[in-house]
Structures are given as C-alpha cells and as structure tokens.
TORGU-710952 format. One record per residue: x, y, z of N, C-alpha, C in turn; residue in one letter. Coordinates in steps of 0.02 Angstrom, whole numbers, plus 32768, in hexadecimal, padded with zeros to 4 digits. Layout:
N
XYZXYZXYZa/...
//
This chain:
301
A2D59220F244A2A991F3F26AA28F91BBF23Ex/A28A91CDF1FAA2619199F1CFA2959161F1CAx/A2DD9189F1BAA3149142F1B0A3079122F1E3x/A3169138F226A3139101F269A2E490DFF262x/A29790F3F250A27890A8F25EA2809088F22Ax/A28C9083F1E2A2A7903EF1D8A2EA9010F1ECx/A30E904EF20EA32D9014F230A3128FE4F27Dx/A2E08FEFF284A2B78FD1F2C9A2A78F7BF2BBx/A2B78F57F2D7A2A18F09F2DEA2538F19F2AEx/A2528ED7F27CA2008ED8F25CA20E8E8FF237x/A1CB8E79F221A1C58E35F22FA1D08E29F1C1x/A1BF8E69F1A9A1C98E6CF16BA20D8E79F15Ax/A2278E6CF118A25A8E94F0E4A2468EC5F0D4x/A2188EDBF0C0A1F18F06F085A1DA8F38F0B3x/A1E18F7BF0B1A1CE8FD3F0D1A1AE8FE2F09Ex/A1808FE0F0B0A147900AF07BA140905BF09Ax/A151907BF069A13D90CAF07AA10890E3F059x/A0DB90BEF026A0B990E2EFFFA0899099F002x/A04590A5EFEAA023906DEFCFA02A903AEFA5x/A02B8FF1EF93A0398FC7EF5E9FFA8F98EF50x/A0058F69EF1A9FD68F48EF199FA68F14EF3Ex/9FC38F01EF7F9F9A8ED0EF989F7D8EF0EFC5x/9F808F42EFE29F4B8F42F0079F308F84EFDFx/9F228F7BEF9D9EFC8FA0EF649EB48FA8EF8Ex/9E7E8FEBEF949E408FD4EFA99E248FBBEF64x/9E448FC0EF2A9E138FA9EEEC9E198F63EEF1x/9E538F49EF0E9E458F02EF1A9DFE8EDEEF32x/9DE68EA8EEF39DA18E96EF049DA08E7BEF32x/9DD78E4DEF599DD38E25EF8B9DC68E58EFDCx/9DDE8E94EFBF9DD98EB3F0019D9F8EECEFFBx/9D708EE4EFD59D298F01EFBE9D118EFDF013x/9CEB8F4CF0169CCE8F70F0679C7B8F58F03Fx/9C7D8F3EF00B9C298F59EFF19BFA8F40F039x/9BCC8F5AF0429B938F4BF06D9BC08F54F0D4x/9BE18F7DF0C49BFE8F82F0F39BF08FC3F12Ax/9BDC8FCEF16E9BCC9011F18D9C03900AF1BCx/9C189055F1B69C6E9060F1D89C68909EF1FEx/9C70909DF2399C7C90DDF26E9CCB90DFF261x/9CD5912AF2659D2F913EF2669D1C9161F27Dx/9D3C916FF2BC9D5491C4F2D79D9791E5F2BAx/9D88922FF2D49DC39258F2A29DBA9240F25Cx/9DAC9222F2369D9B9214F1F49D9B924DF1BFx/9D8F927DF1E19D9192C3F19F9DDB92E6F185x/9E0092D3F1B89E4A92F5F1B79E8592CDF1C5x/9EB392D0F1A79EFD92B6F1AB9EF79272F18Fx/9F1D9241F1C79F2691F4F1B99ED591D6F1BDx/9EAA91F3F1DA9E6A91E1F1D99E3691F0F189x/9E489234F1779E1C922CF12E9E3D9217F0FDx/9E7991F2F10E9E9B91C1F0E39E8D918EF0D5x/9E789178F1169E449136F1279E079136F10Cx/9DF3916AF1279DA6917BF1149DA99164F0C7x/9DCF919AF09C9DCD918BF0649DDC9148F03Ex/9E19911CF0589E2790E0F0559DD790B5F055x/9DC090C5F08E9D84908AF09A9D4390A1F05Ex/9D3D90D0F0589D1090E5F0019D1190C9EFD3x/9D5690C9EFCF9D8D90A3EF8C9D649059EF80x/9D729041EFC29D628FECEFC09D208FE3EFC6x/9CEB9020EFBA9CB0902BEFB29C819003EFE9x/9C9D902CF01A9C829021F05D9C19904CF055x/9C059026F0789BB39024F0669BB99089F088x/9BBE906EF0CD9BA490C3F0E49BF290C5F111x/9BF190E5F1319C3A9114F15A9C1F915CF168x/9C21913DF1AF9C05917DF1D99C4591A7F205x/9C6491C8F1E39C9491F5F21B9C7C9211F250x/9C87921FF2889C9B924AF2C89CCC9271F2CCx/9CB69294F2C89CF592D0F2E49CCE931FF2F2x/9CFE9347F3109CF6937EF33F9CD593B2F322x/9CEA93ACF2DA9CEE93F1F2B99CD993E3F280x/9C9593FFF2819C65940FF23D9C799407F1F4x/9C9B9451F1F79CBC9457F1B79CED9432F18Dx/9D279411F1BB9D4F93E5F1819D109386F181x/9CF19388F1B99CC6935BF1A29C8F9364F165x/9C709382F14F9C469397F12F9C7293AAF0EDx/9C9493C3F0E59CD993BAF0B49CE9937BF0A4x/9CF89355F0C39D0D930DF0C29CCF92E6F09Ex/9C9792F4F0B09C5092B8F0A49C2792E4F057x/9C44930EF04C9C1D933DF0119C5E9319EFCCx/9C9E931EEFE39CE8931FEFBF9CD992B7EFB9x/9CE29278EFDC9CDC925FEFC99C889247EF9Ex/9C4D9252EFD49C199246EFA69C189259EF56x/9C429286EF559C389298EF169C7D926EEED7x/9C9B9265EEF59CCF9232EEC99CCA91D8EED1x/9CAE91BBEF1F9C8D917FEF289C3B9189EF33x/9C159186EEF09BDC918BEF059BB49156EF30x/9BD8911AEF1E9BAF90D3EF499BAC90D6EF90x/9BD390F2EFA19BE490FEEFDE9BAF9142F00Ex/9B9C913AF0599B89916CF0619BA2918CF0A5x/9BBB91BCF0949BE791D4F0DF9BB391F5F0FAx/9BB991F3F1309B8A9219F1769BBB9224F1AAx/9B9F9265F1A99BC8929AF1C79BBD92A1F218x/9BD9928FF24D9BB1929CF2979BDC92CAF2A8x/9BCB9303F2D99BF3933AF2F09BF79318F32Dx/9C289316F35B9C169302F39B9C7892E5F3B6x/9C6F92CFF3E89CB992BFF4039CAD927BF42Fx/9CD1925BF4419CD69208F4579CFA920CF49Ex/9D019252F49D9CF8926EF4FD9CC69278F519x/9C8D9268F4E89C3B9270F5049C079241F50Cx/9C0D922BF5449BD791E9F53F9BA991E0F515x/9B77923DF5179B339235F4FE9B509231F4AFx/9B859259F4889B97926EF4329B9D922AF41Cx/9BCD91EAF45A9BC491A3F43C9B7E9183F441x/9B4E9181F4779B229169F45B9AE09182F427x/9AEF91BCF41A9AD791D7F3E89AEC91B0F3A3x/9B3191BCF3B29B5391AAF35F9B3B915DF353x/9B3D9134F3859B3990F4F3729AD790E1F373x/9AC5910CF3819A6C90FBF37B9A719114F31Ex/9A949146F31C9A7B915CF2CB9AAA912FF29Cx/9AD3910FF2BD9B0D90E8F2959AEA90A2F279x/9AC39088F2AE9AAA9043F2AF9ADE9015F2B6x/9AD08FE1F2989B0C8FAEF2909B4B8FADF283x/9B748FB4F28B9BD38FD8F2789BEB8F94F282x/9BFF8F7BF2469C2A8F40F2439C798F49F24Ex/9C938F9CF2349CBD8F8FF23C9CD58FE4F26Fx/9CFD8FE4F2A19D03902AF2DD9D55903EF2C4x/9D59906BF2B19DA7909FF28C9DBE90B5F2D1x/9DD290C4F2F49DFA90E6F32A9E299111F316x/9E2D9155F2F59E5E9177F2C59E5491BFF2EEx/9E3291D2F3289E319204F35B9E679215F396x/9E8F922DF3959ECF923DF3CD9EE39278F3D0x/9EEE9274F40D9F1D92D1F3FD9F6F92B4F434x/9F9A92E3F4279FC292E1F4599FEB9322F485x/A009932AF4A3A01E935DF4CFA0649379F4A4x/A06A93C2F4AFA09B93DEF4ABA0CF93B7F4A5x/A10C93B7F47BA14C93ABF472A17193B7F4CEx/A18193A8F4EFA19993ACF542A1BD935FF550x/A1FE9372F582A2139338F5ACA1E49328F5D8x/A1E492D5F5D8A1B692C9F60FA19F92D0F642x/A1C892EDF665A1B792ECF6A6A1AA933EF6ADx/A1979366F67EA18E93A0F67BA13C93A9F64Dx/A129937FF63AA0E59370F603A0BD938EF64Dx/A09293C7F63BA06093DCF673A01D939FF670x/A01D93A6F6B99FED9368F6CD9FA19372F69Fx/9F9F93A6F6899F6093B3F66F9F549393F634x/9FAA939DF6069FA89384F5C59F949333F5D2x/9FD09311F6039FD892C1F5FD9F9892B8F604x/9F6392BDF62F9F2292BCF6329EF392CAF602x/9F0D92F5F5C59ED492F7F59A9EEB92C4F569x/9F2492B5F55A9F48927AF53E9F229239F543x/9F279225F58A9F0291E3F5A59EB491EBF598x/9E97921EF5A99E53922AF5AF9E40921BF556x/9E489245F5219E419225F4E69E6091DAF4C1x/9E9791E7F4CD9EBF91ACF4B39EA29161F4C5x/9E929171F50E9E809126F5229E29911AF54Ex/9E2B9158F5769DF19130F5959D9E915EF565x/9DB09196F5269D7C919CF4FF9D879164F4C5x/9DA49146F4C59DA4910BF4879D9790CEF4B7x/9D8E90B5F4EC9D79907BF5039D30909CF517x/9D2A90DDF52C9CCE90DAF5309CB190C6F4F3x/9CD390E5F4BF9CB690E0F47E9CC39081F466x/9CDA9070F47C9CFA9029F4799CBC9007F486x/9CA88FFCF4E29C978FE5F5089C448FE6F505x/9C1C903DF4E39BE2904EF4C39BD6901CF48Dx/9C029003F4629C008FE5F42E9BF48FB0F41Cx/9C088F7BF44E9C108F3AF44B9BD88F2DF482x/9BC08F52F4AD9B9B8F62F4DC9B428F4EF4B2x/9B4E8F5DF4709B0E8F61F4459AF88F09F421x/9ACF8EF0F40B9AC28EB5F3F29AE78EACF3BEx/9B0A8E6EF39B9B398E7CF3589B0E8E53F32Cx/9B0A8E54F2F99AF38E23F2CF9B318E08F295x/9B6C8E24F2B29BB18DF5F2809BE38E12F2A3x/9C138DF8F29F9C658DF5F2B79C648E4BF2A1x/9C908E63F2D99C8F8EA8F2D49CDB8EA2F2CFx/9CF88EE1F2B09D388EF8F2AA9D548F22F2CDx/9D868F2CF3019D988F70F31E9DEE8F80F317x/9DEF8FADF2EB9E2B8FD4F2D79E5A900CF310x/9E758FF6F3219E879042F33A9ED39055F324x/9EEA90A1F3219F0B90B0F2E89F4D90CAF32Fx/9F7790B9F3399F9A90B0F3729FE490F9F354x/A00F90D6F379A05590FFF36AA09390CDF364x/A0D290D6F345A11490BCF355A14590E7F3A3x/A1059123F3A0A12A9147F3D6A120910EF40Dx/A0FC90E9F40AA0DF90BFF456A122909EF46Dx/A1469074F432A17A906FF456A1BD9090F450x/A1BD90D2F43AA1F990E4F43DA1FC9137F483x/A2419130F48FA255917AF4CBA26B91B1F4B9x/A26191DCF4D0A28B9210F4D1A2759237F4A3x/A2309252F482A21D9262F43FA2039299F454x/A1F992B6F4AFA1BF92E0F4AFA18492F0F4BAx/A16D92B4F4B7A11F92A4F4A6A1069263F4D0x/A117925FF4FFA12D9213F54AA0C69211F53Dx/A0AA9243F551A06E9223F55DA03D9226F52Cx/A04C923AF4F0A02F9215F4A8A04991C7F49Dx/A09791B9F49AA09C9176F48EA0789142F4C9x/A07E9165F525A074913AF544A02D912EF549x/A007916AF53C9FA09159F52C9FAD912CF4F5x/9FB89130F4B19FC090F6F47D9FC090B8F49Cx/9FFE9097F4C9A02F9062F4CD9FDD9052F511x/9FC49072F5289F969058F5479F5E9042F52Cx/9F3D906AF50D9F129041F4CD9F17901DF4B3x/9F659015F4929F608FD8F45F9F618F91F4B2x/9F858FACF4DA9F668F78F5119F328F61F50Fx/9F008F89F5149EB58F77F51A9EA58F4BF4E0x/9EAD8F73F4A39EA58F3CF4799EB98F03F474x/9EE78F04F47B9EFF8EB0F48A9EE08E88F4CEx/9EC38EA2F4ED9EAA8E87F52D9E618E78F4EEx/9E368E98F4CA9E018E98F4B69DFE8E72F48Fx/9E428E63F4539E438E2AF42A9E4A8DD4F442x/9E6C8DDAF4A19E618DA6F4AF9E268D93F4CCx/9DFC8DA9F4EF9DC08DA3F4FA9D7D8D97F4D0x/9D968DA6F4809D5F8D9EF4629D7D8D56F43Ax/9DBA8D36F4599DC38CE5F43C9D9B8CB0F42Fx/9D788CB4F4769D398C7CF46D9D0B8C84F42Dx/9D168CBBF42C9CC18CD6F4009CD28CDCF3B6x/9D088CE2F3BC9D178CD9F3619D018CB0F331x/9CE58CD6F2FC9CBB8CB2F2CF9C738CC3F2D8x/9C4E8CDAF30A9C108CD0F31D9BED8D22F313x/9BB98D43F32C9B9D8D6FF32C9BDC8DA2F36Dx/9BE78D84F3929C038DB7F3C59C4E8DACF3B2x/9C748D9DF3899CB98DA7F3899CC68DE2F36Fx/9CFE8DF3F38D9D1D8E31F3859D638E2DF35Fx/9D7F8E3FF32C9DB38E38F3019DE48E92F315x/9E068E82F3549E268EB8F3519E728ED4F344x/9E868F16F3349EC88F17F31E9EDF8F5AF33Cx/9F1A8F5DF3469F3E8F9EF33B9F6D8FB5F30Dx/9F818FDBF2FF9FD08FDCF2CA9FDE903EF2C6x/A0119042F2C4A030906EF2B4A04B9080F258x/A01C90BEF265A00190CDF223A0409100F1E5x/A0609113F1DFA089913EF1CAA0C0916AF1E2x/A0F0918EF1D2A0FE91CDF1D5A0D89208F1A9x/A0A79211F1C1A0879248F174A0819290F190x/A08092BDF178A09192F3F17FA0339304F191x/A0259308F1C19FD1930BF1E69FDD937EF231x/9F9A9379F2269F9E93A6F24F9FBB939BF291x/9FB79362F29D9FE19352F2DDA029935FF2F4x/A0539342F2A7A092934BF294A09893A2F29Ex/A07493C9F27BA081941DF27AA0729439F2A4x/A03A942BF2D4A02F9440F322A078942FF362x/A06193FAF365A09293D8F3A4A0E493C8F395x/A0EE93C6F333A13E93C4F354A1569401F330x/A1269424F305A14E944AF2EAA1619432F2A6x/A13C942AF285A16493F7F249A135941FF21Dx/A150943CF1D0A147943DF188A13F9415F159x/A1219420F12DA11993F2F0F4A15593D4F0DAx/A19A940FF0D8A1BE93F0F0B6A20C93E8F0F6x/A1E893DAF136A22393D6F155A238938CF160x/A20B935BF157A223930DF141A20492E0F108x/A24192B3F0FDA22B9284F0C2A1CD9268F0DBx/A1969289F0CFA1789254F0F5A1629220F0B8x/A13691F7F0E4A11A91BCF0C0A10591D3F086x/A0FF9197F047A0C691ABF016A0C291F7F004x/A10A922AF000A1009271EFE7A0C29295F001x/A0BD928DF041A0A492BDF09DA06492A1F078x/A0619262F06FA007923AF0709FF39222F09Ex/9FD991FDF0AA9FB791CAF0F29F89918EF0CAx/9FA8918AF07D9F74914DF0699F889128F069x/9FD0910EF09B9FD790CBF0A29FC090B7F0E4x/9FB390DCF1209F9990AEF1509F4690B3F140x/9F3090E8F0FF9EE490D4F0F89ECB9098F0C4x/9EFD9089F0999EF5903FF08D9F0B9009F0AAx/9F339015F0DB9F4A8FEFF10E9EFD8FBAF140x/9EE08FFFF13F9E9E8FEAF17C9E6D8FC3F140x/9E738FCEF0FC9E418FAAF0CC9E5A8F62F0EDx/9EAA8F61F0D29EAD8F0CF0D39E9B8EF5F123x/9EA38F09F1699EB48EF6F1959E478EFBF1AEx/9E138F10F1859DD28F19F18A9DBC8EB7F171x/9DF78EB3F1409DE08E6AF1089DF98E2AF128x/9DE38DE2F1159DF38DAAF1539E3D8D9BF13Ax/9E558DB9F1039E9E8DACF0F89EC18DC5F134x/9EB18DE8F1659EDA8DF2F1A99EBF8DD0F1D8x/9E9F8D9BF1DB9E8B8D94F2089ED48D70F251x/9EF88D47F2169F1F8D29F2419F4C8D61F26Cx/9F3A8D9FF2459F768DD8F2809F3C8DEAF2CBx/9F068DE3F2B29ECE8E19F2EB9EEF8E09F332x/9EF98E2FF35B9F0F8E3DF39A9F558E54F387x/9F728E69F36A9FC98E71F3639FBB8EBBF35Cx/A0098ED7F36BA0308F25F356A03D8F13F32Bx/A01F8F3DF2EEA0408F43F2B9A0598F76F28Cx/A0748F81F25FA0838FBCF229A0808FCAF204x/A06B8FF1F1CFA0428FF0F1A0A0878FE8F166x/A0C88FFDF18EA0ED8FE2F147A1178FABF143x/A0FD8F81F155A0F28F3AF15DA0D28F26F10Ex/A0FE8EF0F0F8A0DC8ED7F0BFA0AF8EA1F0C3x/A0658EABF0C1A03A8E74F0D3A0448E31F0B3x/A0618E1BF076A0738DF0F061A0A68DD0F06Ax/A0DF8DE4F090A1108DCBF0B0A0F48DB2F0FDx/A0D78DECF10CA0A48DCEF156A0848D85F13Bx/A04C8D8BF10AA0288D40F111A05B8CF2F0E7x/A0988D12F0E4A0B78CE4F0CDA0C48CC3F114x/A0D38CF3F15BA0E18CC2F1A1A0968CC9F1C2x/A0668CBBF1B4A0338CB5F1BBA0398C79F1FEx/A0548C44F1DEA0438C01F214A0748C0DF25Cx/A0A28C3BF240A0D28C44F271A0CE8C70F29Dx/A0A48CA6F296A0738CDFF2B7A0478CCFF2E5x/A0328C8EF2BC9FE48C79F2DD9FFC8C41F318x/A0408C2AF317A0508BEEF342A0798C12F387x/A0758C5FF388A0938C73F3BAA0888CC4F3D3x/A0558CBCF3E9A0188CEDF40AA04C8D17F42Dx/A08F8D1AF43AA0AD8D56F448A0CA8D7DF407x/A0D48D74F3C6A0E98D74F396A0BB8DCCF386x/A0E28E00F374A0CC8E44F372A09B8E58F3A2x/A0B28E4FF3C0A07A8E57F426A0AC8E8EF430x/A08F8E9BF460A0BF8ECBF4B9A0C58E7DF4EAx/A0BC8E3FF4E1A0CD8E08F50BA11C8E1BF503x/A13D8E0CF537A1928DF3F535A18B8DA3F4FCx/A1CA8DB6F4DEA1DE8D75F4CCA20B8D64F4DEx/A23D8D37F503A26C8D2DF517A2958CE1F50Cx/A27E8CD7F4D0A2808CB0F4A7A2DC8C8DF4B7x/A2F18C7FF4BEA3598C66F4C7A36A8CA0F505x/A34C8CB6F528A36F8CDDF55EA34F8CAEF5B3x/A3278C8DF5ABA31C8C42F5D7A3568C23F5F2x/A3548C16F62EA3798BDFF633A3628B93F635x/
//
C-alpha cells in the first residue's frame, strides 16, 4: 500500500517518509512560543506526535482532550517533563459532548491554534455490508463532533487570526480498502473545511480570520492500524520506522504564516514544503489547485 501511494498524482518530486529540515519544530521561524493549542486525541498515535511536535516549537500551553485519563496524564507528566516551557493540560472529556466542549474551551481560554487529531473508524467490511450502526458512529465523530467543536469555537470572541487543523485521510479518496465510511466521514470534513476556509476570506488578516487546513498525515503504524485492519508493527514498511513525527512536524509548519498560501487545500504531509512554496504564485492563482473542486483544465470544449 505504501508503494501505491507514491505512485498517486502529487504536486511535489520529493516523498518524504520521515521528517527533514524545513519543517524542523526547532526551526526559529516556526517558534509556537506564546502560543495556546487545543488538540484532541493528542495523547496517542499520530496525535501525541503532534502533541509532541507542537512542545518542540515551544508552544506556550497545549491543552489535550481526549477520553482516557491514563495515556493523557502519561502524555502531560512525559512531555512536561522533557519540554518544560511548555504547559500541557490535561481535559478528560469527548467532542461528542456539548457540555465536555464547553467546559474545555472555558478552561482553555483563548486557543489560537484547534488540532483535530480525534477519529475512529469502522470495522474492516464491504460497503454495502458496514452495519448501519458503525457508518453512523463514523459520521457522528468524524464529522458532526468536530464541527460542534468547530462551530463552539469560533462561536467565542477572537482577539487574533485563529488556526484550524484538521488531520484528514488519503483513504478519502481512495476504494475498495474496507473502511468506505472512515474515508467517506473524512472526505466530508475536509469538505467542511474547505467550505470554512472560504468563508473566512473576507476576514483575513483581522481578529476573526480563520487560517484553515486539512492534510493527510502518514502511514504510521497507530492503534487504529492494529484494531481495524489488523496490522503489526512489523507487517509494513511504515513511515519514519512505525513513527508519526512527520505529520507532527508537518502541523508545526502548516500552524506558521509560511503556509499560509496553501490554507484551504488537501494536503500531505509527504509533500515537500519547499517544493510547495517554490509554486506558491501558482497555487495562489488557481483556487481549484489541491481542492476536491474538478479541474477540467483541456477536457473543455
């Protein structure tokens, strides 16, 4: 599976499987200092990758969400103690709960920048065999507990350009994998987001703009991978030797205004950002350019 997607259409030369230098979090240019960051799922997998990523770049505070006590509290004891500048806060709670989000975000305060790294998906099944219960808990987290949590958010007064990340799939556009209503909750979200990055156009630059993204974060060997498909540590090449710290420095650079010209696009974290801002003007001159828009660019009559 890992060979096939580099053979998939991408706008780079360069497959990054592992982390490199330009989206370093030690990079000063991409410094979190004075920065407050909500992530959900943040304690485990591709999320305390992130988590940890955003420490690195010595993010002010970072408040995780997630379900379960223990690998949270693990997570905020394990980095506090290797990024001291930093201060993680721990919320127990889930983003299927109206009241756990407005809790989290009264004790959060100001969150410049929102992680979206929370998903689950359904059993390995052909589609048309996925029990209605699963596709439903699919949609129900995937998409409409990340737009309450969305919608709570922006819902609040801003006092600077806010950031919203969300950590998507390559399953969104691919068939036949198994998993129809994990990729198709994804491929709806990153919808939304893109509906959210155009709406906050006017406002860019100001107190209420919204700088939003999606991208598809790895192959990394995550509890997800060992639950739902069945997969071992050593049953694929994965990314980065079964890491997840390239889509968690991924979200450093894509937090910093060096992305700004991508905000609203699908993107991938092994994508070389420096080959990206080399077509920077060429990105920016054609608003279907790494969309879900059709391009149909010579098929016109």
């Amino acid at each position: 599976m890992i060979d096939f997607l580099k053979t998939l259409p991408r706008p780079t030369a360069t497959y990054h499987t592992k982390p490199y230098p330009a989206i370093s979090p030690t990079r000063p240019e991409l410094s979190l200092k004075g920065k407050n960051i909500l992530i959900t799922g943040g304690a485990t997998g591709i999320g305390l990758a992130i988590t940890t990523a955003l420490a690195t770049a010595s993010a002010s505070n970072i408040h995780i969400l997630a379900r379960t006590a223990g690998p949270l509290l693990s997570t905020k004891a394990s980095l506090e103690a290797l990024y001291p500048p930093t201060i993680i806060h721990a919320h127990t709670g889930s983003i299927s709960s109206p009241q756990d989000i407005a809790r989290v975000l009264d004790e959060a305060g100001d969150i410049d920048i929102l992680v979206l790294s929370a998903g689950r998906s359904q059993p390995i099944a052909p589609t048309a065999a996925i029990p209605p219960e699963e596709l439903r808990a699919d949609f129900e987290l995937n998409v409409l507990a990340n737009m309450s949590l969305i919608s709570a958010y922006l819902a609040r007064p801003a006092k600077a350009e806010r950031t919203i990340i969300h950590i998507s799939t390559g399953g969104a556009y691919m068939s036949g994998m198994g998993t129809a209503g994990y990729g198709a909750s994804k491929l709806a979200m990153s919808k939304l987001m893109s509906d959210i990055h155009i709406e906050a156009l006017p406002h860019a630059g100001t107190a209420q703009g919204v700088r939003a993204f999606t991208f598809h974060p790895a192959v990394a060997f995550t509890q997800m991978a060992a639950d739902v498909f069945g997969l071992g540590k050593d049953d694929l090449e994965w990314d980065d030797r079964r890491a997840a710290n390239l889509p968690g420095q991924f979200v450093v650079w894509l937090a910093s205004p060096e992305a700004d010209f991508v905000r609203g696009r699908f993107l991938w974290a092994h994508w070389d950002v420096e080959e990206l801002k080399a077509k920077k003007h060429t990105i920016e001159a054609n608003s279907n350019l790494l969309t879900m828009k059709p391009e149909i660019a010579g098929l016109t009559d």
